[in-house]
C-alpha positions in Angstrom: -1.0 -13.1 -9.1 1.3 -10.5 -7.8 -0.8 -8.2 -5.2 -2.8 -9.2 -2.7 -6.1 -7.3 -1.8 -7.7 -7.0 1.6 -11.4 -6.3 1.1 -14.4 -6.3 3.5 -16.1 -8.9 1.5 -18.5 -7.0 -1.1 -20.0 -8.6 -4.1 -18.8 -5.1 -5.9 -15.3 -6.9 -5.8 -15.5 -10.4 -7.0 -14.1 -9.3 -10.3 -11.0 -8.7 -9.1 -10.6 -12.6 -7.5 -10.1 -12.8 -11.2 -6.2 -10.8 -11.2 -5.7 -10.8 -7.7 -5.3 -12.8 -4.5 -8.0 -12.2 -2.3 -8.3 -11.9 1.4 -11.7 -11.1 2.2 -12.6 -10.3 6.1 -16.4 -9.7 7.2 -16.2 -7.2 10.6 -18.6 -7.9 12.9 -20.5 -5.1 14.1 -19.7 -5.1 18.2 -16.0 -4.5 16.6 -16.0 -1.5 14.4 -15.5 0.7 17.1 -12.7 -1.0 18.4 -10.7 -2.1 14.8 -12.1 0.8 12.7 -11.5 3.7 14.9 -8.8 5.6 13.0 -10.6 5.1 10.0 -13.8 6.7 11.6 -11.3 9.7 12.7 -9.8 10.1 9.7 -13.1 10.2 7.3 -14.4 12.7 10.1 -11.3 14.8 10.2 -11.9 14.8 6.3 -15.3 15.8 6.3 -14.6 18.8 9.0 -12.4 20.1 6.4 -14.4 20.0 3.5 -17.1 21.5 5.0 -15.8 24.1 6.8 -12.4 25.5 4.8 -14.1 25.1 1.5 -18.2 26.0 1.2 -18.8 24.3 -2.2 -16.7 21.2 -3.8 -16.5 20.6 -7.1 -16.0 17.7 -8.8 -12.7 19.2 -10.7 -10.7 20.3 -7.9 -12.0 17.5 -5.1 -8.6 15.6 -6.0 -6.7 18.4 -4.5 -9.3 19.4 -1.6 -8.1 15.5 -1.0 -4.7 15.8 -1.5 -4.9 18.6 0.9 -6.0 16.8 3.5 -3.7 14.0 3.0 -0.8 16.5 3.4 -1.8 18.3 6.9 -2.8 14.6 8.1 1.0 13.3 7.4 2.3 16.4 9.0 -0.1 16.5 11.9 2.9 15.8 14.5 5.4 18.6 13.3 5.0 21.7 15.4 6.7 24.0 12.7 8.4 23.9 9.4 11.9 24.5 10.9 11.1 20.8 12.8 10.4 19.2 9.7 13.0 20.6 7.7 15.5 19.1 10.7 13.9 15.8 10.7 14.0 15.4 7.2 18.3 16.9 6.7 18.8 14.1 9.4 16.9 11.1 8.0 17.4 11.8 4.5 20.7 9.6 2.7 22.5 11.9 0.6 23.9 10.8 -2.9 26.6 13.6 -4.1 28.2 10.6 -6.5 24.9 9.7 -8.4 23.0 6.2 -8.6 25.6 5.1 -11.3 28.7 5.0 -9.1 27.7 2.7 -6.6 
């Protein structure tokens, strides 16, 4: 047993107490607010922009409607390209030798 998996406690996954270590945590309802509230903003945020950018979803291109929204959610905090292009030529490690002369 390698992983570990954090789970709310539903039967739909006590298969995987077969593979995996499982820690299983039952939220009491006068705490969602409170412990859930980025993941209520973030499924909102989600929903804004699948129902407003694009009118009709289908099922084939719903992975990159999703992948879409993962994107502008990472970026959220970067005013303009030429920011993130700055933070990344700062914080990136350059390699000019290669991996094998280390």
């Amino acid at each position: 047993m390698w992983s570990k998996v954090f789970s709310d406690g539903s039967n739909s996954y006590k298969d995987l107490n077969k593979n995996y270590n499982m820690d299983s945590r039952v939220i009491p309802k006068s705490k969602f607010n409170k412990i859930l509230s980025w993941t209520h903003t973030t499924i909102s945020n989600a929903k804004g922009l699948l129902l407003d950018v694009h009118h009709r979803i289908d099922d084939d291109f719903l992975r990159n409607y999703l992948n879409e929204y993962c994107f502008k959610f990472n970026r959220r905090y970067f005013d303009n390209v030429f920011d993130r292009l700055m933070v990344a030529a700062v914080s990136k490690r350059w390699n000019y030798l290669g991996e094998e002369n280390r």
